[in-house]
ZAMARGU-4260 file (C-alpha; in steps of 0.2 Angstrom, whole numbers, plus 5000, padded with zeros to 4 digits):
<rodrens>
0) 4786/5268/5017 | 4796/5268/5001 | 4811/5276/5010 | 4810/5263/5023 | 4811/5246/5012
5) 4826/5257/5002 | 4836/5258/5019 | 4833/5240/5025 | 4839/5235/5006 | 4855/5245/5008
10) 4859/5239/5026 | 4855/5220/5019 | 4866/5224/5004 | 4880/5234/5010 | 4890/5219/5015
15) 4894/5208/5001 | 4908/5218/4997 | 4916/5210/5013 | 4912/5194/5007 | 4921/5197/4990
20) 4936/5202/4999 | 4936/5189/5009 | 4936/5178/4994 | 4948/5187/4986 | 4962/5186/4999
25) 4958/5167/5001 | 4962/5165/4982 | 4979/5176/4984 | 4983/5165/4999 | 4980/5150/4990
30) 4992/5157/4974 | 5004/5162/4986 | 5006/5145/4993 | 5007/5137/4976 | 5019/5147/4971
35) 5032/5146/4986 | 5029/5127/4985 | 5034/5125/4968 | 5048/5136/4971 | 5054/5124/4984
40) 5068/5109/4979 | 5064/5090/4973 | 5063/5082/4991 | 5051/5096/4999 | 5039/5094/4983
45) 5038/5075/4984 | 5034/5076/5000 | 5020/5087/5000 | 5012/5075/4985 | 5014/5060/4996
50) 5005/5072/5010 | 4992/5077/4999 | 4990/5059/4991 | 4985/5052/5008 | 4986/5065/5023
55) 4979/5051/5037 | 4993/5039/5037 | 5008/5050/5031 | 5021/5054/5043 | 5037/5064/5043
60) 5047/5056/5058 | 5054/5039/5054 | 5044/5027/5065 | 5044/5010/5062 | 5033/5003/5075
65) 5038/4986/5075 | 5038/4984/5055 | 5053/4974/5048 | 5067/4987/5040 | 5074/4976/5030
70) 5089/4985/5019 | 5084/5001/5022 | 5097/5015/5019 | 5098/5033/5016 | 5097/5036/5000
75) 5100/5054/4999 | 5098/5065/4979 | 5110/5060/4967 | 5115/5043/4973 | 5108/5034/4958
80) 5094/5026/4967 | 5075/5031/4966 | 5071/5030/4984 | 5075/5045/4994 | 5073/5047/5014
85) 5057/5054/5012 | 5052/5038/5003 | 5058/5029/5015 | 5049/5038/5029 | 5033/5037/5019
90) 5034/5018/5018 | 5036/5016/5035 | 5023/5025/5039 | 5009/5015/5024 | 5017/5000/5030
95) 5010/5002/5048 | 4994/5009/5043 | 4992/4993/5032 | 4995/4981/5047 | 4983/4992/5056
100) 4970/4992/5043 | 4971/4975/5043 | 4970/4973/5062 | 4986/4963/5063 | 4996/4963/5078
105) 5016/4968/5070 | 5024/4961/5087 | 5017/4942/5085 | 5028/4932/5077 | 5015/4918/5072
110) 5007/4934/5062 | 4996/4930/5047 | 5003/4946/5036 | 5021/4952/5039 | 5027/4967/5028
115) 5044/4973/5025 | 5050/4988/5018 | 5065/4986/5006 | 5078/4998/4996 | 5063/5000/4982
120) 5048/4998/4989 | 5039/4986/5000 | 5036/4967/5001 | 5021/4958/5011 | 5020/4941/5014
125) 5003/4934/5017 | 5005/4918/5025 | 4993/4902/5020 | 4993/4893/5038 | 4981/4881/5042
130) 4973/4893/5056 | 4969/4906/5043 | 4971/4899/5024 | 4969/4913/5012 | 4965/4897/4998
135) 4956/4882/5002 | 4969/4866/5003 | 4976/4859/4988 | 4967/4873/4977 | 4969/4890/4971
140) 4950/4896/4977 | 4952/4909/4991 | 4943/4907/5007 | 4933/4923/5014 | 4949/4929/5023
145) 4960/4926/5007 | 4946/4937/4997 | 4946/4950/5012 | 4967/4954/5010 | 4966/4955/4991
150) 4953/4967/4992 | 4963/4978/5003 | 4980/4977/4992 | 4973/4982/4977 | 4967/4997/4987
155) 4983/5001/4993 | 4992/4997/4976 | 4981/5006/4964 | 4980/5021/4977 | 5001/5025/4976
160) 5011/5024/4960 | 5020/5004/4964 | 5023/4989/4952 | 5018/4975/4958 | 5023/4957/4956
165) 5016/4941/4964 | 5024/4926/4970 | 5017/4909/4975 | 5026/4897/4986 | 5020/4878/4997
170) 5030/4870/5009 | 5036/4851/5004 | 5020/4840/5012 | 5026/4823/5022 | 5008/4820/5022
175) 4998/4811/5007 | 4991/4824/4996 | 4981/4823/4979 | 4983/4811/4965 | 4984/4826/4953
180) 4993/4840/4966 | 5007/4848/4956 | 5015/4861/4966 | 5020/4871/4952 | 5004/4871/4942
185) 4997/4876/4960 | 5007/4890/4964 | 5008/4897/4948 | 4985/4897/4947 | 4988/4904/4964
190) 4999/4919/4959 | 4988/4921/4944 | 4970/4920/4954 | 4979/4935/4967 | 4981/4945/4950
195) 4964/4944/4944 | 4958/4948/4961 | 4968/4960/4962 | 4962/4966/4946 | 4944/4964/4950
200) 4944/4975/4964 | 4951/4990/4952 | 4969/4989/4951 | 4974/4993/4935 | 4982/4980/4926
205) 4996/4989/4917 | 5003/4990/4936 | 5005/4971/4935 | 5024/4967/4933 | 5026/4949/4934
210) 5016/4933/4942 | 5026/4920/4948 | 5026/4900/4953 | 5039/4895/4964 | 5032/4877/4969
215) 5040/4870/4985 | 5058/4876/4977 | 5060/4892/4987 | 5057/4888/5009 | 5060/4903/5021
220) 5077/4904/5025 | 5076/4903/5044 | 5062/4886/5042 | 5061/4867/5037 | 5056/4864/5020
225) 5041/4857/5026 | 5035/4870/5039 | 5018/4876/5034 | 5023/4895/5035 | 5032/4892/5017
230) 5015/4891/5012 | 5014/4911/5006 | 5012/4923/4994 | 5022/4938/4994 | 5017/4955/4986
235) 5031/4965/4979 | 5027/4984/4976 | 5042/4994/4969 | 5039/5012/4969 | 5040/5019/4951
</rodrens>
């Protein structure tokens, strides 16, 4: 009887070694990877941290898919700028999974959110229109869908290495507005309530690089002074 438990024991037993090797040759695998990937040049290594910061959305293929490309180049090592075309690509490719996180159709023109992707990082513009406000007329308290954008920036800011600045801008009103409506004071509690949001919903404040009012003194280039869309605040995020 003795002989038999001692038998079942080894045959039970007799197999962990198989599990140690197992682990073993993972581990080498593993070292080996680490090594030939830290042996490879700049562009290769940024690219893998950029795949491992965020492996859903990141793409290698430049695909735009509708987003705005506005001075994009190809910035290739040693031309003096910080953006290279894998930056590039990788923008692209966080700007579309921002519109689609936010369910915003890219193609409509009458869009609430519109982001571009510059020579240093990208810029969205998050328009006040009177179908979907982000701040209740006349003030700087944001409405539920206002609240519901900044929550999702300061995810996407705080995740990836930007600095961020905020800009507050109103369209010239024809119609009769406030006894006390100053448009600079406005947009400059505006861009200063986007920050505290911002900051509430964990983005680090040292990532903050300037807040700024621009009253009714800056309209869209391609609009009337007074159309509502120059009602808007735009995000800069330059990569570091």
């Amino acid at each position: 009887m003795k002989a038999s438990k001692q038998y079942l024991h080894e045959v039970h037993g007799g197999g962990a070694w198989k599990v140690a090797y197992a682990d073993f040759v993972t581990a080498l695998m593993a070292l080996f990877m680490v090594l030939w990937i830290s042996a490879q040049d700049e562009e290769i290594l940024l690219s893998t941290s950029r795949y491992f910061q965020n492996p859903f959305s990141y793409a290698l293929e430049n695909k735009s898919s509708g987003i705005m490309k506005e001075g994009y180049k190809n910035f290739s090592k040693g031309s003096g700028n910080n953006m290279s075309m894998v930056d590039m690509n990788f923008l692209h490719s966080l700007a579309t999974e921002f519109m689609r996180l936010m369910d915003v159709d890219e193609s409509d023109p009458n869009a609430p959110i519109q982001v571009n992707v510059t020579s240093d990082g990208l810029r969205i513009t998050v328009y006040d229109r009177g179908d979907r406000p982000i701040f209740k007329k006349y003030t700087e308290k944001l409405t539920d869908w206002g609240d519901f954008v900044l929550q999702n920036l300061a995810w996407l800011m705080d995740r990836y290495d930007f600095r961020v600045r905020v800009d507050s801008h109103v369209p010239v009103f024809n119609t009769e507005v406030p006894e006390d409506y100053d448009p600079w004071g406005l947009t400059a509690n505006r861009s200063n309530v986007a920050r505290k949001t911002l900051v509430d919903y964990a983005l680090h404040e040292r990532k903050m690089d300037r807040i700024t009012g621009y009253g009714d003194a800056h309209p869209l280039s391609d609009k009337s002074p007074s159309d509502e869309s120059n009602q808007r605040v735009e995000f800069s995020l330059a990569v570091k």
